[in-house]
N, C-alpha and C positions, 0 to 999 in steps of 0.2 A: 913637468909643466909648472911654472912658477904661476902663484899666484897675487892677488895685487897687494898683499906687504910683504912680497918678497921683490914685484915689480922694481928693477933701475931707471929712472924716467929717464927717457933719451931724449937729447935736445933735435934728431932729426925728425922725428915723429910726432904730433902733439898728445900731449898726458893731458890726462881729464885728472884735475886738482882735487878732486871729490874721492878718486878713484887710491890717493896716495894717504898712508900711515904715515905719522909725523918723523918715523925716520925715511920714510921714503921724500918726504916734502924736502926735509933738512940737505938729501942730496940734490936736487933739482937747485935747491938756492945756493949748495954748495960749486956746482957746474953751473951758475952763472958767475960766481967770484964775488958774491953777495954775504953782507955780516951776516951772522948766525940769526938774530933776533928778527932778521924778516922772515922765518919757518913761523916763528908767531903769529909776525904780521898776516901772512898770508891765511894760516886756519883759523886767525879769527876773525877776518870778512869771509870764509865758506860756514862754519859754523855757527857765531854768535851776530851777524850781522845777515847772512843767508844772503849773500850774496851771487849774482848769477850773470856777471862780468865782471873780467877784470880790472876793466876802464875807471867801476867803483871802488876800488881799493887806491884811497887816495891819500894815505899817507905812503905809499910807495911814489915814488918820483914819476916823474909822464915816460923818461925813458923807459925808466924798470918797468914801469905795465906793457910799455910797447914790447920791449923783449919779451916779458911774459907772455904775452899774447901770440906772439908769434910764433910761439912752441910751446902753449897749452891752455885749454879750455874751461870752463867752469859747464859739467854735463850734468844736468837737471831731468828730472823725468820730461821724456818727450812728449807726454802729454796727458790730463787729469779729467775725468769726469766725475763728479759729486751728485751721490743720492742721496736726496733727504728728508728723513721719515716724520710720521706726523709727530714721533714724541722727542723731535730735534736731536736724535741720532744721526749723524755724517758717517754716511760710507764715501771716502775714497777710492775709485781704479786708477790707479795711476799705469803707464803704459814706459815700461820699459824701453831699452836703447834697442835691443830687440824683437821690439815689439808685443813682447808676454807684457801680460797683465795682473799688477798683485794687487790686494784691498788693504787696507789699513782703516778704521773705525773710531771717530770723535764720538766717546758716552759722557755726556751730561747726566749726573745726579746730585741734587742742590747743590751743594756749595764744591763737588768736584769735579774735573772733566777730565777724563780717563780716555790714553790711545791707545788701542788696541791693535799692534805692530806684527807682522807675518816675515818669518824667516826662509821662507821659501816658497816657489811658485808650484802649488800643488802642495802635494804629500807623499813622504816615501812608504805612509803607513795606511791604514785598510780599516777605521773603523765603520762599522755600521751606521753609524749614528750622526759622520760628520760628511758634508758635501764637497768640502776638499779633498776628503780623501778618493772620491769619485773619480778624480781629474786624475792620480796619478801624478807622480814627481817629476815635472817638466826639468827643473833644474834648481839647483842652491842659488838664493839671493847673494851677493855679495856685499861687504858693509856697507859702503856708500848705496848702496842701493836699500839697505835697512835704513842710516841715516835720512835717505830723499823720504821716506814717509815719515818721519819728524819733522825735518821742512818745509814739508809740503803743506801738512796739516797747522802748522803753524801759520803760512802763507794765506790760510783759510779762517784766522779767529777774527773776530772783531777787535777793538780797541778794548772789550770790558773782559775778554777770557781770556785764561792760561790753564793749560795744561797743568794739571796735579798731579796723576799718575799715570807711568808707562806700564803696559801689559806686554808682555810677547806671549800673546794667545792667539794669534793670526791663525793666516795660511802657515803651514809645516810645521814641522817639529825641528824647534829650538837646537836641541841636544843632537841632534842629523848637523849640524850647521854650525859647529861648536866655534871652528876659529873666527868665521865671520864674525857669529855671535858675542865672540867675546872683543873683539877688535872695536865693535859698535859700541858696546856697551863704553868702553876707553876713552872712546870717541864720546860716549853722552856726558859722561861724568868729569873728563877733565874738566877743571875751572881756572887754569890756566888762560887756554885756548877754543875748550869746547862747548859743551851744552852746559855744565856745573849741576848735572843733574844731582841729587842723593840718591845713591843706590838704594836706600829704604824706601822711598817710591818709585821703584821700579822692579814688578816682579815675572820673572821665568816661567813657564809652565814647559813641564814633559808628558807624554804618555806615560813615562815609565823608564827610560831607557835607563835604568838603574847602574849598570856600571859607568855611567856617565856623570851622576850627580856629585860625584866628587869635584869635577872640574867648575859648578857653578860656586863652590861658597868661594873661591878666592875673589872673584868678583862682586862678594860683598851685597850681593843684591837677595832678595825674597825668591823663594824657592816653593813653584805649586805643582802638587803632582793628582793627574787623573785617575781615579781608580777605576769607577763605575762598573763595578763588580767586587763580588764578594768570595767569589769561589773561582777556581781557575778554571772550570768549566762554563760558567757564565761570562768569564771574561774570555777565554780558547774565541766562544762565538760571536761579543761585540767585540775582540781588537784582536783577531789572531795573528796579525803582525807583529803588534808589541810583547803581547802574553808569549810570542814562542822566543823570543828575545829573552824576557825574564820574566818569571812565574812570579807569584804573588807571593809568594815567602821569599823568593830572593829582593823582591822591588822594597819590599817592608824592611828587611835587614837593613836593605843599603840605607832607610830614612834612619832607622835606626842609628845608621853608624854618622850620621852627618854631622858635619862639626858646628850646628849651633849657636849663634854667637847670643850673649844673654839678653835676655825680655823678646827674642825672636823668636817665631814659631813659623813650623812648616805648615803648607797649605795643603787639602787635597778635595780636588773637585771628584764631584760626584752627579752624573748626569742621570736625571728619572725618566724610567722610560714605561708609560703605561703597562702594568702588566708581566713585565720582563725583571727587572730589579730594584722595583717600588713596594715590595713586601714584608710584611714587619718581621720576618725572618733576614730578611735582608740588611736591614736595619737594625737588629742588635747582632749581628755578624760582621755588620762594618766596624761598630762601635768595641770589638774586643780585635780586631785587625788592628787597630789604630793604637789600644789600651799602651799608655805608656809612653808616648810621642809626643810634644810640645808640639800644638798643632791647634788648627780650629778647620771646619769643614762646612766647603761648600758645595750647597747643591744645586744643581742646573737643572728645572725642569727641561725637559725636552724639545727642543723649538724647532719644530717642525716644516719641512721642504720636500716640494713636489716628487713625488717618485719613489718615495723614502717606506716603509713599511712602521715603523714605529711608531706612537701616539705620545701625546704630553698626557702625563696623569691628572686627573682632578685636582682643585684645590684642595678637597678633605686627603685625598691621599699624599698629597705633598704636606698638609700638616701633621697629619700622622706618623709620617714616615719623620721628619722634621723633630716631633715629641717623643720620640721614644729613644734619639738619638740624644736629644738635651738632656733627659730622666738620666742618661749614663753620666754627667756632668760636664760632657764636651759643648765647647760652643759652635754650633751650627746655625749658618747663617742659608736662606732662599735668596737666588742671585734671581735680580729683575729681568727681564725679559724685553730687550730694548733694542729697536732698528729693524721688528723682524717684518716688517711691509715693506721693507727694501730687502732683505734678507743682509742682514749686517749684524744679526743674533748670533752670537755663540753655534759654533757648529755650521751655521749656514752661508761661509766664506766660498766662495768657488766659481764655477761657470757661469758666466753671466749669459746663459742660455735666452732666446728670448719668454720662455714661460714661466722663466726665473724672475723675471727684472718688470713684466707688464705691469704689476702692481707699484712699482716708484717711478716707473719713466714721466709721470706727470709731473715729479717732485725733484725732476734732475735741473743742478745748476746749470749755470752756462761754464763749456770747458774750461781751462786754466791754460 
C-alpha cells in the first residue's frame, strides 16, 4: 500500500496539494510540462501564505491555476471548533476528511505561545493516567494532517501573536508515527518553502519507545522522554504498554547512547500522581536513574479527568518531591497546569464525551 510520499499524483483523479512531499509536488508540475521553480511556487502559498485555493496563487498565470484546479484541491480540515479556557488556553478539534477528530492546544505563558500538536488519533498505548489513551488507536495522522494543526491554529492568532514553540505532546505517540513524523517536521523547518521553523524550538516527546530514539536526533529537534516511574514495577502498572516494549534499564541505555548535539540536553517528564509516585523514595530513585545524562526534568502534576482513579498531589508534596530532586543538582522545573476547564491539560486530550466538555461549552468559539 503506498503511502502519501510515496503517492504519483494522477492527473485523472484530483490530488489534495497538502497531501504531496515536495518530490511528489515536483512531479504533478512535472506532468503538467511546468519549469521546475513552480514546485516552489506552489508549497509556498500551501505553507508560508496558508492558502486554501488555488485561484489565490497568483503569481501562477490564470491558465496554470485553471489547469491546476481542475485536477487538484487545496484539502483543509473540514471543520474546527475552539475551546477556550479561562486562563486563555485554545483547544482546537479539528474534524478530519474522515470525520475523526484530533485536538491540538494554543499555551500562552508570558512572553511564549506554545502548540501542542498530536500525531495520532487516539493511542496505540494504555497509560493510566492519560484520556487518550482511553480511546484506543483509531488510526496514524498523516503529515498534512499534522501540518493542518499548524495552520489552522495560526489561522486563529490575532495580529499581536506568534507561536514560539512546537510540542508534539498531543494525541499518540510520536515514535508510533515515525515517517509521518518526520516528513512534517521537513515540512515545518524547510525555509526554502515551508514553515522555517528551528528545530531548537520544536520538541518530541515518547513514552519510551527506546529503540526508536535514534531516528529523532537526525531531525535535529529536542527530544523529551516520559518516565513517571522509577522502578519497573510501578511503571509494568502505569504504562504496561510501553514498559513491556522496553523496561527502564533498556529506555535509560538508549538516552544514554543519544547523539547529543552541544549545550543540548534531553528532557524527561515526569507525571505526580497522589500517593502512587510522589514519594521521596521516588524521588531520589529518579534522581540516580537519570545520574549522568545532560538532561533537566519535568514534572507534571497530575491533571485530573472524570472517571480516572488517580489524584493531583498537594502543593507541599510536589515541593517536596521538587526539593529533593534539585538537592541532587539536577535542574527540575513544575509544568503549569493550563486549559484544564476545557480539559486541554497535559494528559487530558481525548473524547470529547459530553461529561467531558460541559464545563467549556460556554467558552466555545464560533466554528471555523
Amino acid at each position: 500500500m503506498q503511502n502519501e510520499n510515496d503517492a504519483i499524483p494522477s492527473l485523472r483523479t484530483p490530488t489534495n496539494l497538502l497531501a504531496l512531499d515536495e518530490k511528489g509536488m515536483g512531479k504533478l508540475v512535472q506532468q503538467f510540462g511546468w519549469p521546475r521553480y513552480r514546485t516552489g511556487q506552489i508549497l509556498r502559498w500551501l505553507y508560508q501564505r496558508r492558502a486554501k485555493d488555488i485561484n489565490q496563487m497568483t503569481d501562477l498565470g490564470q491558465s496554470e491555476r485553471t489547469a491546476l484546479a481542475s485536477h487538484a484541491t487545496i484539502q483543509r480540515a473540514a471543520g474546527c471548533v475552539v475551546f477556550r479556557s479561562i486562563d486563555h488556553t485554545r483547544k482546537l478539534v479539528l474534524t478530519l476528511s474522515d470525520g475523526l477528530t484530533v485536538e491540538t492546544v494554543l499555551i500562552p505563558d508570558e512572553d511564549r505561545l506554545t502548540l501542542c500538536v498530536s500525531t495520532q488519533v487516539g493511542c496505540t498505548l494504555d497509560c493510566g493516567f492519560c484520556l487518550t489513551g482511553t480511546m484506543g488507536l483509531k488510526r496514524n495522522l498523516k503529515a498534512h494532517e499534522i501540518i493542518e494543526q499548524v495552520l489552522t491554529s495560526h489561522d486563529h492568532l490575532s495580529t499581536r501573536e506568534r507561536i514560539t514553540n512546537l510540542v508534539f505532546m498531543g494525541m499518540g505517540e510520536p515514535l508510533a508515527n515515525m515517517e509521518a513524523l518526520s516528513e512534517a517536521i521537513r515540512r515545518l523547518t524547510n525555509k526554502s518553502w515551508g514553515l522555517g521553523w528551528s528545530p531548537r524550538r520544536i520538541t518530541v516527546s515518547t513514552a519510551g519507545l527506546a529503540a526508536r530514539l535514534k531516528d529523532i536526533a537526525p531531525l535535529g529537534v529536542n527530544l523529551a522522554i516520559s518516565l513517571n516511574a522509577t522502578t519497573d514495577d510501578q511503571r509494568a502498572s502505569l504504562m504496561p504498554a510501553v514498559n513491556g516494549i522496553a523496561s527502564l534499564k533498556t529506555l535509560l541505555a538508549a538516552c544514554r547512547r543519544y547523539p547529543l548535539r552541544p549545550t543540548r540536553r534531553l528532557t524527561f517528564e515526569y507525571v505526580l500522581l497522589a500517593g502512587v509516585n510522589d514519594h521521596a523514595d521516588d524521588a531520589r530513585r529518579l534522581t540516580k536513574l537519570v545520574r549522568g545524562i545532560a538532561c533537566k526534568i519535568n514534572l507534571i502534576p497530575f491533571n485530573e479527568f472524570p472517571g480516572n482513579p488517580f489524584r493531583r498531589p498537594s502543593e507541599h508534596d510536589i515541593s517536596a518531591f521538587q526539593t529533593i530532586v534539585r538537592q541532587a543538582g539536577l535542574d527540575v522545573f513544575v509544568r503549569k497546569s493550563r486549559g484544564l476547564d476545557v480539559l486541554g491539560a497535559c494528559g487530558q486530550l481525548g473524547n470529547l464525551a459530553p461529561q467531558y466538555t460541559e464545563r467549556g461549552l460556554t467558552q466555545i468559539e464560533p466554528r471555523c
